[in-house]
C-alpha positions as CSV (number, residue, x, y, z in Angstrom):
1,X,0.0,0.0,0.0
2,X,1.5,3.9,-1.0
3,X,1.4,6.2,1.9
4,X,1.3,9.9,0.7
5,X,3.9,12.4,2.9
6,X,4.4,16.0,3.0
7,X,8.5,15.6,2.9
8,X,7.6,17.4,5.8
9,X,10.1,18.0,9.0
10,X,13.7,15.7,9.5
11,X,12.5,14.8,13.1
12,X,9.1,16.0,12.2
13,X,8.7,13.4,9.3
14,X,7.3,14.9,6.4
15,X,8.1,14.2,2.9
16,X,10.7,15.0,0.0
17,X,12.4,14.5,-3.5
18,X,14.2,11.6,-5.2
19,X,16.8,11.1,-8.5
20,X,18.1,8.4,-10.6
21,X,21.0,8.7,-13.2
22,X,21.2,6.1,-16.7
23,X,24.2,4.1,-15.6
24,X,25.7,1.3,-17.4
25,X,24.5,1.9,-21.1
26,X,26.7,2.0,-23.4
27,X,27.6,4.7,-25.2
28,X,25.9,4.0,-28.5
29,X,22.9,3.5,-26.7
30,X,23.2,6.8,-25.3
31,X,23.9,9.0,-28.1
32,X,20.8,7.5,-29.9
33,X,18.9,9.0,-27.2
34,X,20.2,12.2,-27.3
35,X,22.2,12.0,-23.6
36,X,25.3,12.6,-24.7
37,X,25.0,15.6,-26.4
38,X,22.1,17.0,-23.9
39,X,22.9,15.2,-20.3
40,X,25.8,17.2,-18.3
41,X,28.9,15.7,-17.8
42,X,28.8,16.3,-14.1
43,X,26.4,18.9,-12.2
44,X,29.1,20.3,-10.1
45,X,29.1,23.6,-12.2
46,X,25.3,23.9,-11.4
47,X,26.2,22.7,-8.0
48,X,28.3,25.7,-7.2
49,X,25.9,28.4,-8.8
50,X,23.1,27.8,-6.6
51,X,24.1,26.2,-3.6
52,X,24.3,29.9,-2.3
53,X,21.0,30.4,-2.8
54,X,20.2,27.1,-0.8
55,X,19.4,27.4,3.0
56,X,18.4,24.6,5.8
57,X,16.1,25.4,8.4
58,X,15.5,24.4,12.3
59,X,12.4,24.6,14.2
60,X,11.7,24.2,17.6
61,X,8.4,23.7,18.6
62,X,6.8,24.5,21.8
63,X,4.3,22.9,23.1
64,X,1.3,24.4,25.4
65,X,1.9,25.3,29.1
66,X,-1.7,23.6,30.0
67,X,-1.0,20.7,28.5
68,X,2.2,20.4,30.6
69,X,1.7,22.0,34.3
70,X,5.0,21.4,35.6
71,X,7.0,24.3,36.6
72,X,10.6,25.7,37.8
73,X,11.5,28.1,39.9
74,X,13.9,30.7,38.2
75,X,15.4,33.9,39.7
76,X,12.1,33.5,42.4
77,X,9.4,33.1,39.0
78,X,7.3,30.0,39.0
79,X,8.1,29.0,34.9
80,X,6.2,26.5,33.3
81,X,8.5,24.0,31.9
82,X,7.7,23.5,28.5
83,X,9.1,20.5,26.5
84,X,10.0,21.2,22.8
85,X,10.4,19.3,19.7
86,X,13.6,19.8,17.3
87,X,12.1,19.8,13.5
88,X,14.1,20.6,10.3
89,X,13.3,21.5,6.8
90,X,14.5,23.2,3.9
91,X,14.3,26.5,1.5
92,X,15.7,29.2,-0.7
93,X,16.4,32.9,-0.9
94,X,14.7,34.8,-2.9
95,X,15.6,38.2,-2.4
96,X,18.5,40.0,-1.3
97,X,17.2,41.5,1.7
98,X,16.7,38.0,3.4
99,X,13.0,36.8,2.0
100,X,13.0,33.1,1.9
101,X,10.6,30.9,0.5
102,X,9.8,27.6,2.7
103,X,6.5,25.0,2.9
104,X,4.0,26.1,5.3
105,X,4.2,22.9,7.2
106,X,7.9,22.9,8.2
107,X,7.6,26.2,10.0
108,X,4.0,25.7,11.2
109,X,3.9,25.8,15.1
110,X,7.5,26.6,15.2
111,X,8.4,29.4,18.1
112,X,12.0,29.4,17.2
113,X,13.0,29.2,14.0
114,X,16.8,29.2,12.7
115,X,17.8,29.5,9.2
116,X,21.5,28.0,8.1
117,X,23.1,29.8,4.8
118,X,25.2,27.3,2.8
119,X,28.9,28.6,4.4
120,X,27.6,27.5,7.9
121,X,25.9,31.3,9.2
122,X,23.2,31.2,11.3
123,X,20.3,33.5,11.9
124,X,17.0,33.7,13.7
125,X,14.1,33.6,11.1
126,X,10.4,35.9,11.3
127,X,7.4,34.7,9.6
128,X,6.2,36.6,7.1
129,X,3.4,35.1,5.7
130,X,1.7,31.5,5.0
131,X,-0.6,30.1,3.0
132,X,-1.7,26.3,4.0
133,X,-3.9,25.9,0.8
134,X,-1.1,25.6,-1.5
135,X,1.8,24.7,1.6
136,X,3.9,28.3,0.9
137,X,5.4,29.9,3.6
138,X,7.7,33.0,3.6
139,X,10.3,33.7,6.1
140,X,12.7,36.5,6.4
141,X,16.2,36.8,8.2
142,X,17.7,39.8,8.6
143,X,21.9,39.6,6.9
144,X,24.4,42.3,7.0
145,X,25.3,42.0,4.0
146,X,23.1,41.3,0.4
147,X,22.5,37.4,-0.3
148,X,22.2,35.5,-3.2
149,X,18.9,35.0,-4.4
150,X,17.3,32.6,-6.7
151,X,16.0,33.0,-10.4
152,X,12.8,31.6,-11.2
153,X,11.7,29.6,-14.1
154,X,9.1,29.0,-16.3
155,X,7.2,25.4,-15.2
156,X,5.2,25.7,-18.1
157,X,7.7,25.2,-20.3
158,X,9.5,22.1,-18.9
159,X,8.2,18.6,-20.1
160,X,8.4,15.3,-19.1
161,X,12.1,13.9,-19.1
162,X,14.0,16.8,-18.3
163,X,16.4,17.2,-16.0
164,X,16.0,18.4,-12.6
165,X,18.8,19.2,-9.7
166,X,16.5,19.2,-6.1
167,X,18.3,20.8,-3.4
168,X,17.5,20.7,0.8
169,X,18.6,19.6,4.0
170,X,17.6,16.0,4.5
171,X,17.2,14.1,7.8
172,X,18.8,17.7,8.9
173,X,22.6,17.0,7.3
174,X,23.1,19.7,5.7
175,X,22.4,21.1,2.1
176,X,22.3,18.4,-0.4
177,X,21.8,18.0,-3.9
178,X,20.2,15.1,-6.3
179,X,19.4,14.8,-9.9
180,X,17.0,13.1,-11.9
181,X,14.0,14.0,-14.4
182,X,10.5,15.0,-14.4
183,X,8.1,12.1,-14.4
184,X,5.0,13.6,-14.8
185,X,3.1,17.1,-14.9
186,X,-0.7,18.1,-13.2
187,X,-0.2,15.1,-10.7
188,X,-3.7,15.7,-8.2
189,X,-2.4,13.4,-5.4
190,X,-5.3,14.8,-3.0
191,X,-3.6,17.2,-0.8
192,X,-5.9,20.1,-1.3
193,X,-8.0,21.8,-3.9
194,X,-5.1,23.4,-5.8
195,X,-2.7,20.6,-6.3
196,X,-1.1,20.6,-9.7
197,X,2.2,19.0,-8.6
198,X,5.4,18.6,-10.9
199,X,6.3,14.6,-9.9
200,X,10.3,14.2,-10.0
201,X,12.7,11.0,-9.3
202,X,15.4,13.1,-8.0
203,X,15.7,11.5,-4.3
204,X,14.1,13.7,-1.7
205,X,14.0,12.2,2.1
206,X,12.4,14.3,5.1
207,X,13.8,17.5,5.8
208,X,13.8,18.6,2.0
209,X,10.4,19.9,2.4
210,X,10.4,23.6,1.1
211,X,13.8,23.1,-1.4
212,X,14.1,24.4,-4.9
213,X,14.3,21.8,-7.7
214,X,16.6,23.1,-10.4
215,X,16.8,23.1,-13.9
216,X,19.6,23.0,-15.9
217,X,20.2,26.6,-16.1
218,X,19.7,27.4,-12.6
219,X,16.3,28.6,-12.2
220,X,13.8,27.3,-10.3
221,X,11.3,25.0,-11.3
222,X,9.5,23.9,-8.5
223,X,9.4,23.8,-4.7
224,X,9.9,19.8,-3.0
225,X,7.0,19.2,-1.6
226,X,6.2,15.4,-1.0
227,X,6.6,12.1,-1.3
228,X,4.8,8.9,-1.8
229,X,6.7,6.6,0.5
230,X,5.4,3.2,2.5
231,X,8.5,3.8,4.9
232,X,8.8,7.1,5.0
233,X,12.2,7.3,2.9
234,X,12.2,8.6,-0.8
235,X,11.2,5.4,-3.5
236,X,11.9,7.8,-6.7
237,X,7.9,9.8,-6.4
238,X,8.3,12.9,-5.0
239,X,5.9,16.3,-5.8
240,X,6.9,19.9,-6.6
241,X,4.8,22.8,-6.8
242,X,5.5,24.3,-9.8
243,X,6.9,27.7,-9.9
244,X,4.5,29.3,-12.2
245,X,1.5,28.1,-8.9
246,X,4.5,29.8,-6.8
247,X,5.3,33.0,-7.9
248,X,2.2,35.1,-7.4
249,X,1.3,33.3,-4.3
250,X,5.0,34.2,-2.8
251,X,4.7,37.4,-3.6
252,X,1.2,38.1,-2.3
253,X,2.8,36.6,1.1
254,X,5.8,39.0,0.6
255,X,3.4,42.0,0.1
256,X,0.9,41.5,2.5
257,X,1.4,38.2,4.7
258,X,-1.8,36.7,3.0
259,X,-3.8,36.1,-0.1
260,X,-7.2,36.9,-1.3
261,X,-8.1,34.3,-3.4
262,X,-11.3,34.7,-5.8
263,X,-14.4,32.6,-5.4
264,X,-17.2,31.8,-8.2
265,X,-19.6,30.8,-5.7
266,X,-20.4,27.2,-7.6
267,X,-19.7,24.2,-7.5
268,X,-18.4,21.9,-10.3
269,X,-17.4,18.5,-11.5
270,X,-16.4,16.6,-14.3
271,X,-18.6,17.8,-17.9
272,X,-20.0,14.8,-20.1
273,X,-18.2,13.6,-22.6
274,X,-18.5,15.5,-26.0
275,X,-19.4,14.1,-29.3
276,X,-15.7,13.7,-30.2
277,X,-15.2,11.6,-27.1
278,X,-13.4,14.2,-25.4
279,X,-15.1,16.4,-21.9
280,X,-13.7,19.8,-22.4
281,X,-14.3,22.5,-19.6
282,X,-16.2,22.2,-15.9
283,X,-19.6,21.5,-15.3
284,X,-22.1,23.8,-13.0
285,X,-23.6,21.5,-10.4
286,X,-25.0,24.1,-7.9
287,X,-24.6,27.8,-7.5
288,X,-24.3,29.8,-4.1
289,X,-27.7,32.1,-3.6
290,X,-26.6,35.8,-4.2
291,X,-22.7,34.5,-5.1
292,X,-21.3,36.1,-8.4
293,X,-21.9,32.8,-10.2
294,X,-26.0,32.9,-9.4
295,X,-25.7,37.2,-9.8
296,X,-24.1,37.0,-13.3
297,X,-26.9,34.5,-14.3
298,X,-24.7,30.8,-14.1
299,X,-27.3,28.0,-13.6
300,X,-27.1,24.5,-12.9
301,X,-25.6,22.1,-15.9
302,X,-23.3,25.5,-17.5
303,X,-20.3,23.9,-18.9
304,X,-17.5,26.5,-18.4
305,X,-15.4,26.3,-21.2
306,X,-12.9,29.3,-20.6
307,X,-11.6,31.6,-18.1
308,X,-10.9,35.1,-20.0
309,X,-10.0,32.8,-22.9
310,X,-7.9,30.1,-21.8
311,X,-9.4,26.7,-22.2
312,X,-10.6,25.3,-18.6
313,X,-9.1,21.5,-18.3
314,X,-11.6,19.9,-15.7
315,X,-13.2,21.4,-12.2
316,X,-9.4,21.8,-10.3
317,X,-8.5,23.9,-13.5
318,X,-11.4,26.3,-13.1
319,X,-10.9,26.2,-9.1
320,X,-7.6,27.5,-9.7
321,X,-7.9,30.1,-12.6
322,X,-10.7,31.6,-10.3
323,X,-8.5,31.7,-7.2
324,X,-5.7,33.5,-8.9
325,X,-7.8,36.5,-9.9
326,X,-7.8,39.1,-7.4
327,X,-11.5,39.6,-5.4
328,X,-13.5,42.4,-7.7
329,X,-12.2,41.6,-10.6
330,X,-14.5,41.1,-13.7
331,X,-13.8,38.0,-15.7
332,X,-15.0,36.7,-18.9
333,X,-16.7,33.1,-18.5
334,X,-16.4,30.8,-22.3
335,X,-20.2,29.0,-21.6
336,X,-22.0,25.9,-23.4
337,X,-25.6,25.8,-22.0
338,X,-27.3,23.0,-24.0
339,X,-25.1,23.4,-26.8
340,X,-25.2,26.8,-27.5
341,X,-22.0,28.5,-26.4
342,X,-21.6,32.2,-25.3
343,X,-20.1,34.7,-23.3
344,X,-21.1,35.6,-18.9
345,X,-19.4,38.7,-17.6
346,X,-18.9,37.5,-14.0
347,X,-17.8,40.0,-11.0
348,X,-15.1,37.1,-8.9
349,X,-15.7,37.7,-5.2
350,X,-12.9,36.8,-2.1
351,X,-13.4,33.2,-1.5
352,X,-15.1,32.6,1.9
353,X,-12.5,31.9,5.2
354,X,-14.4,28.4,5.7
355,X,-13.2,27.3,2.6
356,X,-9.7,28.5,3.5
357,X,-7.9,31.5,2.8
């Protein structure tokens, strides 16, 4: 049976990213696939651009004085002695002044946390923002000096068998690096309404949580998420969110420690198949009374085709275009009601806190 980890906390025990190399073909073998020519030699070039950018962080979590009534006395104060747990995880810079992007669930609960540069400094860590929806978290530390910071790529454009370079801090060793490819794109492995995970063989174990996955020019790709593990140590399927899902929702957490996430006020599901044998869009299956899907006219059955023009790919595909446009913004909705297809002007509204922000 899988089990499905977050690669979560070393000493916390949440999940990471795994690799694997082509050894042992021969060379003919290789050049007819193209790996000689295209597959690097060594990574250690790669390796020393961005390790810079690469930082392991410690948490210590404290757990609540009611829960644990025994006390000290110290300097004539009754203290409550609180036990704490020792938690490690990973993450990158990504701006000179100290931002650093992390997963929400290695720093969630911490009251200390330390961050590690790659040359062995230490500093204390703030939270900045966090967003448990799409498991972002920012962190800041504060460095006398400017710090390397990361550049991000374009995950649209990747594709299935490139090569990937995932860096963290497993089991809390220290900043570590492993290649392999990209095995998949748009994995949904159930974690939460907005998974569209990049899946990687690059060998990620606990403690890599919130590390950047590489590609081969140095920009980042995705963020190391999790892992599907029966033991809790990488098998070669690990999940990245991809940086394009990142970007906005990083800097909305930069800006103002949150996000506002639109709402359609409907729900949706899977459309009938088509008469080409292909279900295009997602299909209306209730609308919210006086939501901006029942106020712009949206009924029950509405295939929504397109989201300001770009073709919806199933219900998680309109959940997420809708989410990523800012509260009060008016969108254009691509409709098939019975066949006939037109346009709904619709007025996207900040999605509800019970659904989660």
């Amino acid at each position: 049976m899988k089990c499905l980890k977050r690669l979560g906390k070393a000493a916390g025990w949440r999940g990471v990213l795994a690799g694997a190399l082509v050894l042992g073909m021969p060379a003919a073998a290789l050049a007819q696939f193209g790996l000689m020519s295209d597959g690097p030699a060594s990574f250690a070039p790669l390796v020393r651009e961005v390790a810079p950018e690469v930082v392991g962080i410690a948490v210590t979590e404290a757990a609540g004085a009611a829960a644990f009534p025994t006390a000290a006395k110290d300097d004539g104060k009754i203290k409550p002695l609180l036990p704490v747990a020792q938690a490690a995880g990973s993450g990158f810079i990504v701006s000179p002044d100290g931002m650093i992007v992390t997963n929400d669930h290695v720093i969630e609960g911490a009251a200390r946390i330390t961050v590690t540069l790659n040359d062995g400094e230490k500093f204390p860590a703030k939270m900045v923002g966090t967003d448990d929806l799409t498991d972002l978290a920012i962190i800041k530390i504060m460095s006398p000096k400017p710090l390397d910071a990361v550049r991000w790529g374009d995950s649209a454009s990747v594709q299935v068998g490139d090569w990937v370079l995932a860096a963290g801090n497993p089991f809390a060793l220290g900043n570590s690096f492993t290649a392999g490819i990209i095995s998949a794109e748009g994995r949904d492995i159930g974690d939460g309404p907005f998974d569209h995970f990049l899946q990687l063989d690059a060998p990620i174990n606990p403690g890599n949580s919130g590390g950047p996955a590489f590609d081969m020019s140095g920009e980042v790709v995705g963020i190391n998420t999790a892992i599907v593990s029966p033991s809790g140590g990488s098998v070669g399927i690990g999940f990245a969110i991809p940086s394009n899902t990142a970007k906005p929702i990083v800097a909305a957490l930069i800006a103002h420690g949150d996000i506002a996430r639109g709402w359609l006020g409907a729900t949706v599901t899977e459309p009938p198949v088509g008469p080409d044998g292909v279900a295009r869009g997602a299909e209306i299956t209730g609308v919210a009374a006086d939501g901006p899907a029942f106020t712009a006219g949206l009924g029950t059955a509405d295939i929504v085709l397109t989201v300001d023009g770009r073709a919806i790919d199933g219900p998680a595909d309109l959940i997420r275009a809708i989410a990523s446009v800012q509260p009060g913004t008016k969108v254009r909705l691509g409709i098939n009601r019975n066949g006939r297809i037109f346009t709904l002007l619709v007025v996207v509204d900040r999605r509800p806190a019970q659904l989660g922000e």
